[in-house]
Backbone atoms as SQL, in Angstrom:
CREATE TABLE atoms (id INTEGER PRIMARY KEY, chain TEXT, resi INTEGER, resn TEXT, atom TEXT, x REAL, y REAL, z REAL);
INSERT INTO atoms VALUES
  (1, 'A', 1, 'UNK', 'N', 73.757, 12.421, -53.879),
  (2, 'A', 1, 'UNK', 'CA', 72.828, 11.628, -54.666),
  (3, 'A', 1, 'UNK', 'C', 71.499, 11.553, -53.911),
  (4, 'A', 2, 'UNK', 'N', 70.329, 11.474, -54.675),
  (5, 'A', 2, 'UNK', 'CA', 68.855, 11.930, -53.726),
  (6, 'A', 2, 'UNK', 'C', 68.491, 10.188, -53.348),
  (7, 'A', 3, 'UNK', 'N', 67.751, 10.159, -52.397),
  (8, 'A', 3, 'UNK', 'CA', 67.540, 8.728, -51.832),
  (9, 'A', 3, 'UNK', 'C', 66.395, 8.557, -52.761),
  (10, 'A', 4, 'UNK', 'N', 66.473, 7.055, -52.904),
  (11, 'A', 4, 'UNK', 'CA', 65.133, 6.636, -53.956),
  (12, 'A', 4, 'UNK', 'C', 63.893, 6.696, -53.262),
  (13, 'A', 5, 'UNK', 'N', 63.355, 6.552, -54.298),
  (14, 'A', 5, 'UNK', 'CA', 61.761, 7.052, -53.456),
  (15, 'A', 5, 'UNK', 'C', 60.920, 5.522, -53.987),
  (16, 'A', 6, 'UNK', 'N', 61.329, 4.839, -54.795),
  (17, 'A', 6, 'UNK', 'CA', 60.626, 3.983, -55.114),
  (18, 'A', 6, 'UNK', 'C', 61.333, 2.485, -54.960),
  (19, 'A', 7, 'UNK', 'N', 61.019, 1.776, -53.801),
  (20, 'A', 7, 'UNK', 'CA', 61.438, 0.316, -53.966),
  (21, 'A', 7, 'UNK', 'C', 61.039, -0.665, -55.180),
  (22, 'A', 8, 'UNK', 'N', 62.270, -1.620, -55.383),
  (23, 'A', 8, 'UNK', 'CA', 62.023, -2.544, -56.508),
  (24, 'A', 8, 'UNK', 'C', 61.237, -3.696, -56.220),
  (25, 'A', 9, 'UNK', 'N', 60.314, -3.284, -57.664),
  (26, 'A', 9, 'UNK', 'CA', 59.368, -4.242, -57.241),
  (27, 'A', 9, 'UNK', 'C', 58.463, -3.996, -59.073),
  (28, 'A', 10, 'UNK', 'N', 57.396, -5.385, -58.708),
  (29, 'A', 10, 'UNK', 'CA', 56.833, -4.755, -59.993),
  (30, 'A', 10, 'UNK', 'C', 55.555, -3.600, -59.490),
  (31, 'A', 11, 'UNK', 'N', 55.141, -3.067, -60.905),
  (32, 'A', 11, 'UNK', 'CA', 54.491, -1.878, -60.410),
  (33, 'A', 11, 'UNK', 'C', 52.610, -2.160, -59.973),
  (34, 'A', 12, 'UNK', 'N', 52.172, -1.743, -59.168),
  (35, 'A', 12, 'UNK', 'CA', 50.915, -1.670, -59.010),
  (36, 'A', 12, 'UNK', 'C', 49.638, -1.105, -59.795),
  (37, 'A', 13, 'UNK', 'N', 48.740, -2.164, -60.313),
  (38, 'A', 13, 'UNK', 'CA', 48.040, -1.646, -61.079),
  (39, 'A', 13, 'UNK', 'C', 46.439, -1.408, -60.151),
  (40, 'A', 14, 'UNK', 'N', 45.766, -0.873, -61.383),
  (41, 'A', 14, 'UNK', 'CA', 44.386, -0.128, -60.738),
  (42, 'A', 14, 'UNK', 'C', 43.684, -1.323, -59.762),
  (43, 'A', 15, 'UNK', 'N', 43.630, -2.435, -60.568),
  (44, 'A', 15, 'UNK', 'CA', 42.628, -3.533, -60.149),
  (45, 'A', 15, 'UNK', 'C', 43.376, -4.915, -58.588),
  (46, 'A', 16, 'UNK', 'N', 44.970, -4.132, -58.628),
  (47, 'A', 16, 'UNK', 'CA', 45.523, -4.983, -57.443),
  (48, 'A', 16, 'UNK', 'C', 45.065, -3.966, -56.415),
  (49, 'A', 17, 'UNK', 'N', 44.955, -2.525, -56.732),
  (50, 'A', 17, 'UNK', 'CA', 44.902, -1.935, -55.403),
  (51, 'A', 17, 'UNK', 'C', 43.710, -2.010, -55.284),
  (52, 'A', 18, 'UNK', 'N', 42.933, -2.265, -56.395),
  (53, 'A', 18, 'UNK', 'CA', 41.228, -2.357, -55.856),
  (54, 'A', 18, 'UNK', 'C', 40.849, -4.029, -54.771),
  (55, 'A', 19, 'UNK', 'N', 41.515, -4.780, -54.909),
  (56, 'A', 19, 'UNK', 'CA', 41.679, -6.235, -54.447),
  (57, 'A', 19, 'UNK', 'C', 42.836, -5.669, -53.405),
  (58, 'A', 20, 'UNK', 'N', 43.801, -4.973, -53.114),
  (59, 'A', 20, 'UNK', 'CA', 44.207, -4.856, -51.856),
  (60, 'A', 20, 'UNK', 'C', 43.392, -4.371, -50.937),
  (61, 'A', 21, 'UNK', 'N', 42.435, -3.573, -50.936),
  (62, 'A', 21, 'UNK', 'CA', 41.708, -2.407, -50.655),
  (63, 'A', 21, 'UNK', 'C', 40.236, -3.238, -50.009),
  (64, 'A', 22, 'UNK', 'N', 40.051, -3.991, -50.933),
  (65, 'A', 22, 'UNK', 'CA', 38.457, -4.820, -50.556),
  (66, 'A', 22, 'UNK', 'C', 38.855, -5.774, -49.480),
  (67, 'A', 23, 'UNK', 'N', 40.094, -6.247, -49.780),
  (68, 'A', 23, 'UNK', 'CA', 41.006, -7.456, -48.154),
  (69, 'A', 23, 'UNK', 'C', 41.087, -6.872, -47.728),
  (70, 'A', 24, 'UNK', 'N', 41.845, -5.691, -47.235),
  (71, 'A', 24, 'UNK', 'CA', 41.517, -5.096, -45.538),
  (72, 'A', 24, 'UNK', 'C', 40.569, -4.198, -45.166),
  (73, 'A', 25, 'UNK', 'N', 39.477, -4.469, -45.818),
  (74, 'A', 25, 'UNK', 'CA', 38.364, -3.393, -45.638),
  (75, 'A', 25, 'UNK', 'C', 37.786, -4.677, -44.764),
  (76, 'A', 26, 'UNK', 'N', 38.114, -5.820, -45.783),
  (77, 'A', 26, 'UNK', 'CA', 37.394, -6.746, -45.120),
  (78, 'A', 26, 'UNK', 'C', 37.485, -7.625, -43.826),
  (79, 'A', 27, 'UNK', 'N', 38.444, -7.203, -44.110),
  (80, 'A', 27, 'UNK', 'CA', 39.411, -8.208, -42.529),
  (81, 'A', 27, 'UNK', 'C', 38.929, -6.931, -41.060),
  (82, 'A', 28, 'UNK', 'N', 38.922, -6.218, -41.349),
  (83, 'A', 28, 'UNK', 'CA', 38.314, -4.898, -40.783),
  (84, 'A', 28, 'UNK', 'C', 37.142, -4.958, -40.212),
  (85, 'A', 29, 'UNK', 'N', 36.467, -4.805, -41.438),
  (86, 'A', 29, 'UNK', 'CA', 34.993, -4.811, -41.107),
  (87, 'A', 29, 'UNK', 'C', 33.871, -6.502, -40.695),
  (88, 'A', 30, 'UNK', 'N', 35.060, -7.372, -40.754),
  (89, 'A', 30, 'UNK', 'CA', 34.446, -8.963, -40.854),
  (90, 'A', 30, 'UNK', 'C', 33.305, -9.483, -41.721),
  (91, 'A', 31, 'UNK', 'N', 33.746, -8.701, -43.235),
  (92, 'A', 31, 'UNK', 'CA', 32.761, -9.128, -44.261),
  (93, 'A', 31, 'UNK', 'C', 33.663, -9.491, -45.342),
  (94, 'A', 32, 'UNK', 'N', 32.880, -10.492, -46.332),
  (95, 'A', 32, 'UNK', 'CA', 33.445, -10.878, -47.668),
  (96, 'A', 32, 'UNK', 'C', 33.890, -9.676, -48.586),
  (97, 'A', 33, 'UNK', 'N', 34.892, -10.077, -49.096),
  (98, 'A', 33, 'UNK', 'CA', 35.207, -9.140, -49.855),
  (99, 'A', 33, 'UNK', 'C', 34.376, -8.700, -50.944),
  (100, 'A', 34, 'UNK', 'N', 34.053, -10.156, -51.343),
  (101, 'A', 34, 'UNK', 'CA', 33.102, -9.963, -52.823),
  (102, 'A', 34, 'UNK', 'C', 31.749, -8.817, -52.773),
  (103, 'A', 35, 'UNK', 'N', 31.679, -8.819, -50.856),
  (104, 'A', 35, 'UNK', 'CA', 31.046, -8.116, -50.619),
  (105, 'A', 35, 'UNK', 'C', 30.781, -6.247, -50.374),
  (106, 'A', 36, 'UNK', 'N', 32.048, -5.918, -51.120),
  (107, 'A', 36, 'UNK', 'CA', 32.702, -4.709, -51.435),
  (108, 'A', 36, 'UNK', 'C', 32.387, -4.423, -52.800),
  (109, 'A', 37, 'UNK', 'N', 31.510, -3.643, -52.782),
  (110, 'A', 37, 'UNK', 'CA', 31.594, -2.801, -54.770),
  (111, 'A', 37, 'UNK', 'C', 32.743, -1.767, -54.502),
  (112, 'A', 38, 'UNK', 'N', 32.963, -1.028, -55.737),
  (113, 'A', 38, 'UNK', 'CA', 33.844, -0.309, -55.911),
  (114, 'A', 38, 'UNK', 'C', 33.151, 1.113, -55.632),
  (115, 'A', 39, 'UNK', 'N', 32.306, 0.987, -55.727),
  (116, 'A', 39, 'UNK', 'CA', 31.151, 2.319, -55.468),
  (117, 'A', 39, 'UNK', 'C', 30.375, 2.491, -54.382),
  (118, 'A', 40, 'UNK', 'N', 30.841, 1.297, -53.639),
  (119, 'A', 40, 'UNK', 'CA', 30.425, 1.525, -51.761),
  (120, 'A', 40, 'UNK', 'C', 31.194, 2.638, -51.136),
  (121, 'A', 41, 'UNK', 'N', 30.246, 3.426, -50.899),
  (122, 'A', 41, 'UNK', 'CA', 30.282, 4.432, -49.957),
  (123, 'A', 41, 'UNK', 'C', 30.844, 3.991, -48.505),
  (124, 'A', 42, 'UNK', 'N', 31.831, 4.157, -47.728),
  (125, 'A', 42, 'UNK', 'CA', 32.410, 3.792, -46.195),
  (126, 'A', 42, 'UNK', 'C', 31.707, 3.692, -45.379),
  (127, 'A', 43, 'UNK', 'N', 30.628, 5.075, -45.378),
  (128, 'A', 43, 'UNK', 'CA', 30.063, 5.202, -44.218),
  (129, 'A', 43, 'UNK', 'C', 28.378, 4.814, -44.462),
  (130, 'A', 44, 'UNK', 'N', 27.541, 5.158, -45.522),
  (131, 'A', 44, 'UNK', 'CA', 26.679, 4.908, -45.973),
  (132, 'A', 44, 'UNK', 'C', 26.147, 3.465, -46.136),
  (133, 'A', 45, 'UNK', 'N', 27.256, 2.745, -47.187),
  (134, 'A', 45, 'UNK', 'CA', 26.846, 1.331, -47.365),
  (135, 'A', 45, 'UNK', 'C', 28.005, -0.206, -46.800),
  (136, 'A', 46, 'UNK', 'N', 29.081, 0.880, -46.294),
  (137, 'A', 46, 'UNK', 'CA', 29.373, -0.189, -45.499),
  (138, 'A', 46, 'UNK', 'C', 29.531, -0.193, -43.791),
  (139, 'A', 47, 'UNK', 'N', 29.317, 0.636, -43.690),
  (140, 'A', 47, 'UNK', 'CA', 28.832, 1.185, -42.150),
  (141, 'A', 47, 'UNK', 'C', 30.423, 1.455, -41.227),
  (142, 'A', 48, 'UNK', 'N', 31.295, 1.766, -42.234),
  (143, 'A', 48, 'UNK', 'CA', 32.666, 1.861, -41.518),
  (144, 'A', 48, 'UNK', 'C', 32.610, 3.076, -41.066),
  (145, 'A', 49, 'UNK', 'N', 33.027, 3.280, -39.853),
  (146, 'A', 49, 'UNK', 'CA', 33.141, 4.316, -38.679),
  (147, 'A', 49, 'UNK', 'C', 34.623, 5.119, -38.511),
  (148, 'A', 50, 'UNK', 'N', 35.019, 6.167, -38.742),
  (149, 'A', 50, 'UNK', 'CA', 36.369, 6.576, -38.476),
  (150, 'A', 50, 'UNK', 'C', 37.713, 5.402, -38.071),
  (151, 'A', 51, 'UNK', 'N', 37.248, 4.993, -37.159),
  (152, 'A', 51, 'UNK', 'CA', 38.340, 4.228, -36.924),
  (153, 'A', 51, 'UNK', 'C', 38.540, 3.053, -37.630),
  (154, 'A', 52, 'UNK', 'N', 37.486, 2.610, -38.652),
  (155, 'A', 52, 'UNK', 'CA', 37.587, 1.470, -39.400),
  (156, 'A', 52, 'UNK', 'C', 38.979, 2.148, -40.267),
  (157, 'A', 53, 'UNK', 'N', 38.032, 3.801, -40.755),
  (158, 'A', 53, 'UNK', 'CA', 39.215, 4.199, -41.939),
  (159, 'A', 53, 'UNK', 'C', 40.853, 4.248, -41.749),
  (160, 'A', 54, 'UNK', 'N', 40.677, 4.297, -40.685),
  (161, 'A', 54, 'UNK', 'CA', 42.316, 4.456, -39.516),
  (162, 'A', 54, 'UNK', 'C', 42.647, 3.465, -39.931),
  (163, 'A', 55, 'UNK', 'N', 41.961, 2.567, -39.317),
  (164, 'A', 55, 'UNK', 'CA', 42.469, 1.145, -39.890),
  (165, 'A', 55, 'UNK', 'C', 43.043, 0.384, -41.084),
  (166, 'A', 56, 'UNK', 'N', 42.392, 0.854, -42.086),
  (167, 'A', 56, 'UNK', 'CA', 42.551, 0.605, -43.539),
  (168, 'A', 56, 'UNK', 'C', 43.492, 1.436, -44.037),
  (169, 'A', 57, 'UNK', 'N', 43.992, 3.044, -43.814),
  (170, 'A', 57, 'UNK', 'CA', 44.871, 3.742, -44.151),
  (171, 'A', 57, 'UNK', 'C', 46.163, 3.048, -43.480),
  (172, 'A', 58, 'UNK', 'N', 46.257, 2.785, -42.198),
  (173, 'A', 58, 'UNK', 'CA', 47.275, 2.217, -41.579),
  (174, 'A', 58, 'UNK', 'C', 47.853, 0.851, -42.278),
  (175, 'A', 59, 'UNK', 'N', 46.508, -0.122, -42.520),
  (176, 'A', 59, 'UNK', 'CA', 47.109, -1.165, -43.571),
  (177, 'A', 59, 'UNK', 'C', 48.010, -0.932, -44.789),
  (178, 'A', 60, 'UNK', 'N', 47.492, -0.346, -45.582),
  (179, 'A', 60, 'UNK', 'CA', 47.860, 0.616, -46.524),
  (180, 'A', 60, 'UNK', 'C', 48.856, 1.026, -46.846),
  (181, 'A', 61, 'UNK', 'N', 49.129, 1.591, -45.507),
  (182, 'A', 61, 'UNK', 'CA', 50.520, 2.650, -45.909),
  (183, 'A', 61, 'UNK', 'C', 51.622, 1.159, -45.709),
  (184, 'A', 62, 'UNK', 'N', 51.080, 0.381, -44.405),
  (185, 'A', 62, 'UNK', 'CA', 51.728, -0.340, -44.266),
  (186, 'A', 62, 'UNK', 'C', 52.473, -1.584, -45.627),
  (187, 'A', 63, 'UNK', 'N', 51.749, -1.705, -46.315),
  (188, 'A', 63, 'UNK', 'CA', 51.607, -3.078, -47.188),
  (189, 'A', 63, 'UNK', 'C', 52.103, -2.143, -48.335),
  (190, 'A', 64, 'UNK', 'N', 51.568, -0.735, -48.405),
  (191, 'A', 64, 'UNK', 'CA', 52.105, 0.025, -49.750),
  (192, 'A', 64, 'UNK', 'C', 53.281, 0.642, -50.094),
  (193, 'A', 65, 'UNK', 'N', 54.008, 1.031, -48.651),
  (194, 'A', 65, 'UNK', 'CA', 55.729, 1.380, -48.415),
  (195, 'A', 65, 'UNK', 'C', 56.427, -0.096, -48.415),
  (196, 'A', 66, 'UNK', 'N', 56.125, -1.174, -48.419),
  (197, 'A', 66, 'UNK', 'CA', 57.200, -2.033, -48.957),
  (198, 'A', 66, 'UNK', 'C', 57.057, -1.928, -50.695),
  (199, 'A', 67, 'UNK', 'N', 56.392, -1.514, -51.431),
  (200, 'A', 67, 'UNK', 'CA', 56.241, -1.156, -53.038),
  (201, 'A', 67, 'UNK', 'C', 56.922, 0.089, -53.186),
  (202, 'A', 68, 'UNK', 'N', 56.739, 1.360, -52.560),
  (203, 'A', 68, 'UNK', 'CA', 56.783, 2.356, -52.721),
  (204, 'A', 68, 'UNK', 'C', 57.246, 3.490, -51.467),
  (205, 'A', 69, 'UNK', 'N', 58.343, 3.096, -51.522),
  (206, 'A', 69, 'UNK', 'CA', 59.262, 4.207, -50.093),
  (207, 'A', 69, 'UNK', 'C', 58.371, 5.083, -49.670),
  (208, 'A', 70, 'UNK', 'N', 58.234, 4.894, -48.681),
  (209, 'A', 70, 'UNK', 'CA', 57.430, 6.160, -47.926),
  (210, 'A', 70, 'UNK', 'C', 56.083, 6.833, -48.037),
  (211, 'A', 71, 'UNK', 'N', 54.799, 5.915, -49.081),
  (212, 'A', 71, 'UNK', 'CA', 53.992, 5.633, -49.305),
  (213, 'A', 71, 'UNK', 'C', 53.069, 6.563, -48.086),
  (214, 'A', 72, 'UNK', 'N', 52.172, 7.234, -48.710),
  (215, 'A', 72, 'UNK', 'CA', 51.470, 7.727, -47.077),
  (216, 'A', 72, 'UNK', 'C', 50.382, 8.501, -47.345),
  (217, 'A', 73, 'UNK', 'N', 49.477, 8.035, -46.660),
  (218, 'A', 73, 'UNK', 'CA', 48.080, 8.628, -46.932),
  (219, 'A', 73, 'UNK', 'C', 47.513, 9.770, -45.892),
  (220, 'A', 74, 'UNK', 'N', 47.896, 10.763, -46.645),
  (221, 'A', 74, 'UNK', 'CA', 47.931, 12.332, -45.767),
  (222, 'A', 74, 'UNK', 'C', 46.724, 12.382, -44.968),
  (223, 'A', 75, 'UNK', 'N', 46.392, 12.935, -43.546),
  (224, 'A', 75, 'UNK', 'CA', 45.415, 13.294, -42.897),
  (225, 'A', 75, 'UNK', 'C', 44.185, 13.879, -43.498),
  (226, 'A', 76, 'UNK', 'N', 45.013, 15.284, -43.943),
  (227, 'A', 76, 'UNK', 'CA', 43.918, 16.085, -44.846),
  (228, 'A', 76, 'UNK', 'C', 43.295, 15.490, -45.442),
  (229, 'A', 77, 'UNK', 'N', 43.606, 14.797, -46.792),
  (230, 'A', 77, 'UNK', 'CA', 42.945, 13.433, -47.688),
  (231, 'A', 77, 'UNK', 'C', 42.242, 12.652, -47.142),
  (232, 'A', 78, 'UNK', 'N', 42.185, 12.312, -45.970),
  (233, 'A', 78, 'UNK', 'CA', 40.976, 11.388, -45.787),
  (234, 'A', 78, 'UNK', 'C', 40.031, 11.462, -45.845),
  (235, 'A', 79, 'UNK', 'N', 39.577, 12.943, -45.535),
  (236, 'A', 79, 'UNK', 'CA', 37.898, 13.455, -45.159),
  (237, 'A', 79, 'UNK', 'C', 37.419, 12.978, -47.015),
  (238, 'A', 80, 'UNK', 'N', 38.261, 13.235, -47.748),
  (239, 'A', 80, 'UNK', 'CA', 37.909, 13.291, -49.322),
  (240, 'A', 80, 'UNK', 'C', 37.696, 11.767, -49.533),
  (241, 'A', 81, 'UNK', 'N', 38.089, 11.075, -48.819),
  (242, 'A', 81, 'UNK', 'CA', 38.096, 9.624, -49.304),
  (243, 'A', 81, 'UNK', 'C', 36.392, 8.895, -48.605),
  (244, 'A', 82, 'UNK', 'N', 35.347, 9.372, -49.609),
  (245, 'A', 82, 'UNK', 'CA', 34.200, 8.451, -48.905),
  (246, 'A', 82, 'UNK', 'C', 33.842, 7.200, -49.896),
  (247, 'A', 83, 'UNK', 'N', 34.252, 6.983, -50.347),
  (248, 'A', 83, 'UNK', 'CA', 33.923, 6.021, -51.738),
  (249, 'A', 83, 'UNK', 'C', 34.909, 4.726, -51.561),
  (250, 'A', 84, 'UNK', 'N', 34.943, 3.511, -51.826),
  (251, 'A', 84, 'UNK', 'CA', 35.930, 2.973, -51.956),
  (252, 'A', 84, 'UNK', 'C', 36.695, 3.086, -53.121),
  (253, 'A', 85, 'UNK', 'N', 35.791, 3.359, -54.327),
  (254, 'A', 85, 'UNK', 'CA', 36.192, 4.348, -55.632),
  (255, 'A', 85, 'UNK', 'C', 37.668, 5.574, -55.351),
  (256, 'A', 86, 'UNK', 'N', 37.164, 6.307, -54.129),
  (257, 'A', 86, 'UNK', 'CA', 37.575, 7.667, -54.261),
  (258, 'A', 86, 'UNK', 'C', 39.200, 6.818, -53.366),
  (259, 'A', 87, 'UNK', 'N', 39.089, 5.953, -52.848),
  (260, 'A', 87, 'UNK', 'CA', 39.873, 5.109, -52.227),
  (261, 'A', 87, 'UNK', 'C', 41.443, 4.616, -53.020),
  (262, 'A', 88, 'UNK', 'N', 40.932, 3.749, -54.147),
  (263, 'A', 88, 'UNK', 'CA', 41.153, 3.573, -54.964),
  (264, 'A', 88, 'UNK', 'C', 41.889, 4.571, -56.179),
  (265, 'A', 89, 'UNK', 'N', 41.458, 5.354, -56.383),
  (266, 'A', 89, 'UNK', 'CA', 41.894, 6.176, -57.599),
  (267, 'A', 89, 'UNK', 'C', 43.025, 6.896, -56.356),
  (268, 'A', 90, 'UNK', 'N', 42.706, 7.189, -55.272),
  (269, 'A', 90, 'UNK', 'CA', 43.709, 8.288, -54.735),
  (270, 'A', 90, 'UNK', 'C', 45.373, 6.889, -54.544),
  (271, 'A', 91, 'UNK', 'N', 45.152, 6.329, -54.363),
  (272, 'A', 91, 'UNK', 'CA', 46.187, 5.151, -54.060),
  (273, 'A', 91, 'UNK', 'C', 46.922, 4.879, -55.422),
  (274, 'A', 92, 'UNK', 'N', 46.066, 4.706, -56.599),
  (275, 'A', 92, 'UNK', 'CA', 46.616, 4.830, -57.543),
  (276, 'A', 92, 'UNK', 'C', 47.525, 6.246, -57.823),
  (277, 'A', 93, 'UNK', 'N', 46.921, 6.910, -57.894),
  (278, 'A', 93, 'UNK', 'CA', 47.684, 8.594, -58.013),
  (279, 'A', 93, 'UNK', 'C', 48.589, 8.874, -57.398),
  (280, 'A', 94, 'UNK', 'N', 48.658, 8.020, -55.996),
  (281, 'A', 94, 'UNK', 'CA', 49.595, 8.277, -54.932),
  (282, 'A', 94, 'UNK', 'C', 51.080, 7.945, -56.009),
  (283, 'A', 95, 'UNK', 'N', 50.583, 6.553, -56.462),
  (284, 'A', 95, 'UNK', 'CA', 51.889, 5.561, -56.962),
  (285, 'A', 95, 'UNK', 'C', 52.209, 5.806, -58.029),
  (286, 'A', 96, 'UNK', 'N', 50.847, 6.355, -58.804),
  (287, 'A', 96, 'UNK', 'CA', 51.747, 6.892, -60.007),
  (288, 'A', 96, 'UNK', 'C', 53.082, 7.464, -60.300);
């Protein structure tokens, strides 16, 4: 029998992962959340530095594998992730 891939739970929608996503950007970066658009650029308009993104992927996977077994935000994929947008939609897709 194949091991589940998806823990029980209810399912994650677009606008929780956009509100998961703006809390540890923020706890991160020591700014308000409110102070996160969805169309802030990482490096451009919020001045997050590689290791911020470390940071936030690590949250992530962390907070997103208790929803979703084994949840994981590939290396390669990161360079693609400059948007909190591009952030967002990939997290969704992940869980889809």
């Amino acid at each position: 029998m194949p091991a589940e891939t998806h823990v029980e739970g209810t399912p994650i929608g677009r606008d929780e992962v956009l509100e998961l996503i703006r809390d540890r950007l923020a706890d991160i970066l020591e700014i308000e959340p409110s102070d996160i658009a969805e169309g802030a650029s990482f490096a451009d308009d919020l001045d997050a530095d590689s290791l911020a993104l470390i940071e936030l992927v690590e949250a992530l996977e962390e907070e997103l594998s208790e929803r979703s077994a084994g949840f994981r935000i590939e290396d390669d994929d990161l360079e693609d992730l400059r948007t909190v947008r591009d952030a967002v939609d990939y997290v969704v897709a992940r869980l889809g």
